[in-house]
N, C-alpha and C positions, 0 to 999 in steps of 0.2 A: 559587470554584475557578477557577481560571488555569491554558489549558497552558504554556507557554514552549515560544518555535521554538527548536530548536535552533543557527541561524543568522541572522544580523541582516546588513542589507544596509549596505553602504557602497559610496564609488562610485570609482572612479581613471580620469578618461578616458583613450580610445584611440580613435586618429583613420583608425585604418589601412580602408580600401576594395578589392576587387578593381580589378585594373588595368583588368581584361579587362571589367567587369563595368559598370554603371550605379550612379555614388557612391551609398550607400547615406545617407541624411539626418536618420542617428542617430550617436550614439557606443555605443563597448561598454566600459562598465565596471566593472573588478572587483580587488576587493581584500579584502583581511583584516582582522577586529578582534581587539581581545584578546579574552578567554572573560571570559564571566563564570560569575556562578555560582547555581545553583537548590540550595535546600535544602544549601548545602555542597560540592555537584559540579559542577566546571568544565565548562564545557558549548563543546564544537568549534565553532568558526564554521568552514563553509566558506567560500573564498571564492565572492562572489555575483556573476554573471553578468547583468550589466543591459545589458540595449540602452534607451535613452533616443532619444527622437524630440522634433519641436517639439509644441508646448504645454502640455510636460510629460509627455509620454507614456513610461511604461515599459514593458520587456516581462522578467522575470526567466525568463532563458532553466531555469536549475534547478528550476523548476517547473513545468515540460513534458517532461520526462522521464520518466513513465510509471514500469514498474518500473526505472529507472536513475537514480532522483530520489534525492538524502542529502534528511532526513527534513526536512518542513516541515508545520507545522499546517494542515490544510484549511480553505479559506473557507468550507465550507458553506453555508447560505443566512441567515448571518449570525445565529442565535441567540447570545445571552449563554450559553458554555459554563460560566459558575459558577452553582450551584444554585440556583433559582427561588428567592424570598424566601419565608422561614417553611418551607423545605425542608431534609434534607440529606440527604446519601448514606450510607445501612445497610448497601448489600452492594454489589460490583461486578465484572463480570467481562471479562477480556480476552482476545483471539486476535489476536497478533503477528507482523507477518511479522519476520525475521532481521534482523540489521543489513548496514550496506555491505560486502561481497563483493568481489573483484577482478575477476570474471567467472563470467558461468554456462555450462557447456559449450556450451548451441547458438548462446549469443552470437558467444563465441570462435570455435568450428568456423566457423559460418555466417557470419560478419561481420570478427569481429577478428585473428583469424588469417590470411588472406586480405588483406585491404590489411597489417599490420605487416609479413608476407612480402614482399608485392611491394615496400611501401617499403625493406623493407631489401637487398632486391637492386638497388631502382633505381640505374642507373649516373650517374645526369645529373639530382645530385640539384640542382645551381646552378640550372636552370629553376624552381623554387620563389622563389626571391629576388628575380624580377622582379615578383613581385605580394604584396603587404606583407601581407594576410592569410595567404597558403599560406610567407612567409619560412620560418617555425617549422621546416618539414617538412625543410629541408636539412640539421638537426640533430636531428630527432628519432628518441627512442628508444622502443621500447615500456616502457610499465608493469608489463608481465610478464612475467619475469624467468625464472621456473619454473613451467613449468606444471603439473607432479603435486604442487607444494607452494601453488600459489596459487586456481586454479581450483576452485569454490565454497565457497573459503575468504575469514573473515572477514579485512577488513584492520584495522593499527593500529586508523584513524580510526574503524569499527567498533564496536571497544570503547567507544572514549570514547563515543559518540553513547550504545550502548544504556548506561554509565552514567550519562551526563547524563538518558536517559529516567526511569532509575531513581531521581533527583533530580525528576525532575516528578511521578511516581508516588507518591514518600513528600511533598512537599507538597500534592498535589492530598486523598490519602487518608490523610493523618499518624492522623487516628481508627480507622480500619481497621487499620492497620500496627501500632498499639500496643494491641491486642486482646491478651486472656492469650494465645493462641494462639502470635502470632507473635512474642512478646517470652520465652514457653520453649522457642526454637528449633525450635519443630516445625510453623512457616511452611513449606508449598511451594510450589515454582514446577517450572510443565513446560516440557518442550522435545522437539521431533521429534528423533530421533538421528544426524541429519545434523551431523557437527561445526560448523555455521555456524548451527546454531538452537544448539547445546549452549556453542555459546564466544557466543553473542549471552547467554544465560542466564546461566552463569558471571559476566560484565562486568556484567549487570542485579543478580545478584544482590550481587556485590561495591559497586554503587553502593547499593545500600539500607541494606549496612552492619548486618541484623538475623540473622545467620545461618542466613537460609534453607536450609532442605535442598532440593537439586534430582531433581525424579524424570522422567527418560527413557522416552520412550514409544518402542515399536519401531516403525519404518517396514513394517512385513513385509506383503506383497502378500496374506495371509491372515489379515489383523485386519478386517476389512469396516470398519465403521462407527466400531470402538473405536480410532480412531486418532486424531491430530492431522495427520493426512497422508492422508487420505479417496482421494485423488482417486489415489494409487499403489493402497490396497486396492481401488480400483473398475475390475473388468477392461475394463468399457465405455465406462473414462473416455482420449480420443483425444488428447494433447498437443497434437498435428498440426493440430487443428481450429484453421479460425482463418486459417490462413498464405494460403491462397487468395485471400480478401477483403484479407486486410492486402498478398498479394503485386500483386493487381489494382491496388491506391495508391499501391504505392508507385513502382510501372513507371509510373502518370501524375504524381507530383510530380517526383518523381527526373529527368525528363526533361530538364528547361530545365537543372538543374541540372548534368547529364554534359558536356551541352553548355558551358554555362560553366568551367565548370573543367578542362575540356580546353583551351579556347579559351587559358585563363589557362599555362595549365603543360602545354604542348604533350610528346607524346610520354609522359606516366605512363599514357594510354588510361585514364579514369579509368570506373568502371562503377557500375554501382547497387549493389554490394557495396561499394566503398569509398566510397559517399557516404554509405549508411546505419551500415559501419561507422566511421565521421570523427565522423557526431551520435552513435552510441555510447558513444566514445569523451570526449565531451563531461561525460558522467554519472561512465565508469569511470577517468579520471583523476583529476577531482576527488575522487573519494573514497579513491585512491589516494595522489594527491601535492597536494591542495589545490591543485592550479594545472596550469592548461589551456589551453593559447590553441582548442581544438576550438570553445567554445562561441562564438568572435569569427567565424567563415567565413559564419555563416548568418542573413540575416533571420529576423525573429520569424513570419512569414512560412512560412518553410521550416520552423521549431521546431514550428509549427501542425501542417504534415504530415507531419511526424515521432511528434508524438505522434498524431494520429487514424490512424494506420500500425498502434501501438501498440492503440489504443482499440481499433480492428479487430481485431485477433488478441488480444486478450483478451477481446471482446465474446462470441464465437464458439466460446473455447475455457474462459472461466473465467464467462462472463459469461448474458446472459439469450438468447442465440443459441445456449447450447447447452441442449437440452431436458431432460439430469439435471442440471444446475449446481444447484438447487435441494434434489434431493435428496442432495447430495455435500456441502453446507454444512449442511443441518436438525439433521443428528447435534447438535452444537456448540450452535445455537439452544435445541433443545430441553432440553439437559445445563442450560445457563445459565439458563432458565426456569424451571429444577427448585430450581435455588441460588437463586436470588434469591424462590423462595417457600417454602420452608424455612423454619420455622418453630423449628426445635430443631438442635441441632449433631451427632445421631446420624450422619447422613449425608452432611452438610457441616458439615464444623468449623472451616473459615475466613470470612471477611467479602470476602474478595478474592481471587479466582483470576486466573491470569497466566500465560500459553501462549503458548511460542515455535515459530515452522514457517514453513512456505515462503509465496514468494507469493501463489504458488494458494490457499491456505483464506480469507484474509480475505474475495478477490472472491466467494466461494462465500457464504461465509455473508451475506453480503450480498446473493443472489440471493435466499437461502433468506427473510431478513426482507422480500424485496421492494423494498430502496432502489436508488437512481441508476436507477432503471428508464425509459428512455426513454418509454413509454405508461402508467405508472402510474396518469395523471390521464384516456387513453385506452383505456379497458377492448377497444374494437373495432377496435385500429388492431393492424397486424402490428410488433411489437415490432422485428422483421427489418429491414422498411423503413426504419426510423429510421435504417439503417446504412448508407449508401448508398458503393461503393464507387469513385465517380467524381468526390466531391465530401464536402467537407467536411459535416458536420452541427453547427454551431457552435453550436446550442442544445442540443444532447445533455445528460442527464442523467450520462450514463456518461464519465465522467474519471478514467482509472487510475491520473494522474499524483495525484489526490485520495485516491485509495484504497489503491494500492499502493509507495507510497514506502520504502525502506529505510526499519525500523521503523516501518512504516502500522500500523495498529491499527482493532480495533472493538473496543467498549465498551458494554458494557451495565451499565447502572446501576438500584438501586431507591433511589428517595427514599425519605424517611418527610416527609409535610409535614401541620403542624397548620392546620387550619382549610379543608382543601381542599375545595373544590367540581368537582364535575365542569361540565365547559360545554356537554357533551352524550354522552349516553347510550353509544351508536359500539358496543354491544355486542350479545348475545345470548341476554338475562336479566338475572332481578335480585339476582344475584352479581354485577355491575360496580358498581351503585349502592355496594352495601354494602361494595365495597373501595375505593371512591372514600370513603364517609363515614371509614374505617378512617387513610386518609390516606397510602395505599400507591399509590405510582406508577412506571415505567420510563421512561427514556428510552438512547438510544441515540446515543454518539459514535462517531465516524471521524475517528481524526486529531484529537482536541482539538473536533471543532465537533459540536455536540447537530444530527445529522440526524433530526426527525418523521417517522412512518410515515403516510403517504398517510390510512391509513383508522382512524388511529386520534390525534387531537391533544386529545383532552380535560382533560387536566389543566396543571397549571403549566409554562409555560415549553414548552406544546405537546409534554408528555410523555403519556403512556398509564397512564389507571388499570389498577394489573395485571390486574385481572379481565379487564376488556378484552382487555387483553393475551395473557392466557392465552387466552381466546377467539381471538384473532387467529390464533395460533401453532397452535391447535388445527386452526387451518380451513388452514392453511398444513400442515400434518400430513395431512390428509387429502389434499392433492393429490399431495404430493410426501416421503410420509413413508415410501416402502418404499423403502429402500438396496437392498438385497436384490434387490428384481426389478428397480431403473433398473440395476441394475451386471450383471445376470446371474450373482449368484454362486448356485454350484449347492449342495446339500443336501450334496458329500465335507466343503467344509469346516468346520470344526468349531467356528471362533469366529465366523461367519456373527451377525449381528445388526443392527439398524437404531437400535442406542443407543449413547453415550458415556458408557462408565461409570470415565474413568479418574482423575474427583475425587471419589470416595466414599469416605468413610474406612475 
């Protein structure tokens, strides 16, 4: 099994420097290729955003853009994502963030809105042209155009990507996909009912090309747990969290930076609003108009604090900094546990489930499984620390720009592999042995790369015999398995539960 990036790098130099600034002792280059194609569908190249250095050093600015990234396959920690040998894949299930978007309201509000105004009333837009990075700005317009028709709507580029996914999807699992099932039309696929998960779906479904039926889940702040959008039904779940620690970083990278580009373009009074919305801007052009000069202004340097800006406020609000993230993603885990040990099609009748939603749920359920956990391997260290907000943490486990990319993904997978052995026990009885002899395994991707669970790598390819597994999920369930009381929802409401029941047949 092979993911395909959606994007391939190619390079076009540019030699351009701040005037004002100390030469920077790289090039930035970027340019387009043609599409090629996965399983039949043409797959978008954006163009790629390289800063190259001496000894060969690169730095691809689009893969530090946090949630503002078009889609790229995760490095993980480098396992072979095709199935362990004498393995394959029996069932599998997904939870998708949307495709590329034009902007999300607090972007806009708080960031993009705010510099495209001031730029476009600036009077003395010629002070741009004395310094060959900010030229651009003398003629620039925004990307967005209307804003009650574009704002958390998906764009063009959009489409294409989630069908080219849908091309990686039907090669990765062409077995699954030609199940009786999905070959008499009565294949599903979900989506949260925000039009930008429902037209990501639509586009996904259109690239598979097998007549999926699409079924809508409501966002309604009184579904508790049986959503796809958890973190709206959870009254105690805080958006806001987050913004403090990511605001303390950014008020220290931002600094040198106001400085400079004042210095350069005297008179635009440039501020930590228009520098953070300029790297924004970096993400929401290219996936707009393919081409950007936002991403040439800034060392790899600056990209660095830009995304750990990012990592901080999603650490905080989606992530292991906040103490229900766990139980706001489990719903999902546990649903997925249930299909991939199913035995009969009474209650799961497909081999492959595929759920379209917001940012938010992937990083959740990934709390909930326990990965990118910055103390994972340190059961006594404050998880918090790791997050320091004066300085970078460049060994962090936690990279959103890995986990939440336009069309980020987790995946969970069950093998079936003959002749497996376990390599060690990792469970809590002798149900793991006997599902280990059985030849039943999980493993879990993000973004194309098979991420291992800390406490659990005993089978092939450092996957998890389910027993195991179930075990695991079990003990994960017991910390953080009551929705219900992490969220405060009280006994009026009526669909109040701490299960996902919206793929039973």
């Amino acid at each position: 099994m092979m993911m395909h990036r959606c994007a391939s790098l190619f390079y076009l130099a540019s030699l351009a420097v701040l005037a004002s600034a100390t030469p920077r002792p790289w090039s930035v280059d970027s340019t387009a290729v043609e599409p090629s194609a996965v399983a039949g569908v043409r797959i978008l190249h954006h163009k790629r955003q390289i800063i190259e250095g001496p000894g060969g050093y690169t730095f691809n600015v689009l893969e530090h853009l946090a949630g503002i990234a078009p889609y790229f396959d995760s490095p993980g920690v480098q396992l072979d994502p095709s199935p362990p040998d004498g393995c394959s894949v029996t069932k599998a299930t997904y939870i998708v963030r949307h495709s590329n978007i034009y902007a999300n309201d607090f972007d806009y509000e708080t960031y993009l809105s705010p510099f495209l105004e001031k730029l476009a009333n600036f009077s003395d837009r010629s002070v741009f042209t004395q310094t060959p990075d900010l030229a651009f700005l003398a003629n620039y317009t925004s990307p967005i155009t209307n804003e009650t028709e574009q704002l958390e709507k998906m764009t063009p580029s959009g489409g294409e990507a989630a069908a080219a996914f849908a091309g990686v999807i039907k090669q990765t699992y062409a077995d699954l996909l030609n199940s009786t099932v999905s070959q008499a039309g009565a294949f599903r696929i979900w989506a949260a009912s925000a039009s930008r998960d429902v037209d990501t779906a639509k586009s996904f479904i259109q690239g598979l090309g097998n007549n999926a039926s699409l079924v809508v889940v409501n966002e309604g702040e009184n579904d508790s747990a049986d959503s796809l959008t958890p973190h709206i039904s959870c009254p105690a779940f805080d958006a806001s969290m987050g913004s403090v620690q990511s605001g303390a970083w950014q008020e220290k990278y931002t600094a040198p930076l106001i400085e400079r580009f004042n210095a350069a373009a005297p008179g635009f009074n440039f501020t930590l609003t228009d520098i953070v919305g300029m790297q924004q801007l970096c993400g929401y052009d290219t996936v707009i108009r393919n081409l950007t000069d936002f991403c040439d202004v800034f060392t790899a340097d600056e990209w660095l604090s830009f995304e750990y800006a990012n990592d901080l406020m999603y650490f905080y609000s989606i992530g292991y900094g906040n103490p229900i993230a766990p139980q706001l993603g489990l719903p999902w885990v546990r649903s997925s546990l249930d299909i991939l040990s199913a035995n009969d099609t009474s209650t799961f009748n497909q081999t492959l489930y595929v759920s379209f939603t917001h940012r938010e749920e992937p990083p959740l359920v990934l709390t909930a499984l326990g990965l990118f956990n910055n103390s994972a391997y340190y059961p006594s260290l404050d998880v918090n620390a790791t997050m320091p907000t004066d300085r970078i943490n460049h060994r962090r486990a936690w990279r959103t720009s890995e986990i939440l990319p336009f069309l980020g993904h987790v995946g969970v997978e069950r093998l079936q592999c003959g002749n497996a052995t376990l390599e060690s026990t990792g469970g809590e009885g002798d149900g793991a042995e006997d599902v280990g002899e059985d030849g039943a395994f999980v493993r879990v991707l993000v973004n194309g790369a098979p991420i291992p669970i800390p406490s659990c790598q005993d089978g092939p390819g450092e996957s998890c015999a389910l027993g195991n597994f179930s075990d695991y999920i079990a003990g994960r369930v017991a910390l953080y398995g009551d929705f219900i009381g992490a969220c405060g929802i009280n006994d009026t409401v009526a669909n109040r539960t701490d299960l996902l029941s919206i793929y039973n047949a």
